[in-house]
C-alpha positions as CSV (number, residue, x, y, z in Angstrom):
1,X,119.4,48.1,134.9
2,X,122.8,48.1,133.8
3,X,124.4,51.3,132.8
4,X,127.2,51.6,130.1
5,X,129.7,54.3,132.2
6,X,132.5,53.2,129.9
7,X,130.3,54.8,127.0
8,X,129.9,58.1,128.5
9,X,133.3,57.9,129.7
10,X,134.4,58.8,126.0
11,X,132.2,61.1,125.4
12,X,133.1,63.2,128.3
13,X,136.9,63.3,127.6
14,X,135.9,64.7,124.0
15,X,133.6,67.4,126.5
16,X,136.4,67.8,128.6
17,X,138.9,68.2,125.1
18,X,137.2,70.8,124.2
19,X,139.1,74.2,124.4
20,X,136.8,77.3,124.9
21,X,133.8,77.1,127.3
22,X,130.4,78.6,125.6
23,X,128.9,81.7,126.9
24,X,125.1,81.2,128.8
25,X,122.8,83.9,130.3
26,X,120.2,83.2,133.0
27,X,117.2,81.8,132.1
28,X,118.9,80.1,128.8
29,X,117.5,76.6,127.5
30,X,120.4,74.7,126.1
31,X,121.1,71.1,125.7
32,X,123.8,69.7,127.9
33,X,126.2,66.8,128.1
34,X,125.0,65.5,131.7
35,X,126.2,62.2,131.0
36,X,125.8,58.8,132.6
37,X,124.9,59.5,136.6
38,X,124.6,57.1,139.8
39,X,120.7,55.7,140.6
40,X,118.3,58.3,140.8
41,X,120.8,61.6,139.7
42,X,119.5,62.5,136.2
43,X,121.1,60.9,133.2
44,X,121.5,62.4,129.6
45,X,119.8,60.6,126.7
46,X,120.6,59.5,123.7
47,X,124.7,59.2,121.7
48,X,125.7,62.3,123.7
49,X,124.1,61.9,126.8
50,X,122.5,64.9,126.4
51,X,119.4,66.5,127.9
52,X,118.1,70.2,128.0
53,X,118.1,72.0,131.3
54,X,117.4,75.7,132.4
55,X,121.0,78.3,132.8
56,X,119.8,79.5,136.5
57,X,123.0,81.4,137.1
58,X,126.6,81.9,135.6
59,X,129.0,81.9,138.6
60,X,132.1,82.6,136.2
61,X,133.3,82.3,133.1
62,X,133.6,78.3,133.2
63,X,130.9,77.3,135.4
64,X,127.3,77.8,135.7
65,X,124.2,76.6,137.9
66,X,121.6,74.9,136.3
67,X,118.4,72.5,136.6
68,X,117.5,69.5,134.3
69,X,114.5,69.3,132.2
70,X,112.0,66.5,131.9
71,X,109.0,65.1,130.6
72,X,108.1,62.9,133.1
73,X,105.1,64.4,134.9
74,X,105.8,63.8,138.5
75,X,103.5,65.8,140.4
76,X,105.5,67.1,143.4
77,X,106.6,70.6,144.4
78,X,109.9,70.0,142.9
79,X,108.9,70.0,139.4
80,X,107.7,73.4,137.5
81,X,105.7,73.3,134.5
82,X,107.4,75.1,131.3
83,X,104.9,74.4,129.4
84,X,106.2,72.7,125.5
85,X,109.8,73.0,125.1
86,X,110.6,71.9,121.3
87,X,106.7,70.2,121.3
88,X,107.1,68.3,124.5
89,X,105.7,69.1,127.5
90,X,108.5,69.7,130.1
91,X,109.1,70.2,134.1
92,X,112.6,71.8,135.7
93,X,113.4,69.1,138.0
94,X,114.5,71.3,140.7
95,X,115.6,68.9,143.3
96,X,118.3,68.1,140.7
97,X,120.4,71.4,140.6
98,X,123.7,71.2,139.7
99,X,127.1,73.1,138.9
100,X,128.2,72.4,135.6
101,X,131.1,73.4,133.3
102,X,130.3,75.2,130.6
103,X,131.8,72.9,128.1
104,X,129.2,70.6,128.6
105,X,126.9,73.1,127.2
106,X,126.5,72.1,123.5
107,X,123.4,73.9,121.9
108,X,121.4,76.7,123.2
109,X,117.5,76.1,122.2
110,X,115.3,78.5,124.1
111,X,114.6,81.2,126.9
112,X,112.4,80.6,129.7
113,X,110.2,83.5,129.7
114,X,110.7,86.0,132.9
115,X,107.3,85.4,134.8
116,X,107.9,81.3,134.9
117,X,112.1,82.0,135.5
118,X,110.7,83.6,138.8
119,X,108.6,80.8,139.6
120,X,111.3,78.3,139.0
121,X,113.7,80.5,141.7
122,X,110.8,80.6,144.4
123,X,110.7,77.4,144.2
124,X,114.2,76.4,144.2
125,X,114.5,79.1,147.7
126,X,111.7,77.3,149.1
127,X,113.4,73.4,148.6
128,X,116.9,74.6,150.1
């Protein structure tokens, strides 16, 4: 499969142009500019390469940890169940945390509720 980097190349400079970074809390559901990734890294979707992950931590103003959501129901300890997000069933993909910039952050959709956050961050302790 062929990607299209030059594609998401554009989009990210208009990520990157923009001038304030949004504010996140922990446990926030937002959908995110992730982009066009190398092999199995997970891409965005869709005319903005977005996809929705979980805020797991801010560690400033700018930047923030986070996992990727996803409907594919692999069944491995590194995927957590949320239940429906938005009508769709949907897993954290932990083994894909990341550090992100906040300005890829473009629309805040949900909170994960406090009993499944927890789950999500024993999990996360156990795989590093």
């Amino acid at each position: 499969m062929t990607k299209d980097f030059d594609s998401w190349n554009e989009i990210k400079k208009k990520v990157n142009a923009k001038e304030q970074a949004n504010l996140c809390s922990e446990r926030e559901i937002w959908w995110t500019s992730l982009g066009l990734n190398i092999g199995n890294e997970q891409d965005g979707n869709g005319n903005n390469y977005e996809r929705p992950v979980v805020v797991l931590r801010n560690i400033n103003n700018v930047t923030c940890f986070i996992v990727p959501l996803t409907t594919s129901p692999t069944n491995n300890a590194y995927r957590i169940s949320l239940g429906k997000i938005r009508g769709k069933k949907s897993w954290a993909a932990i083994s894909q945390l990341r550090v992100i910039d906040t300005r890829r952050l473009n629309n805040r959709i949900g909170k994960v509720d406090k009993d499944l956050f927890e789950t999500i961050r024993k999990a996360l302790k156990e795989f590093l």
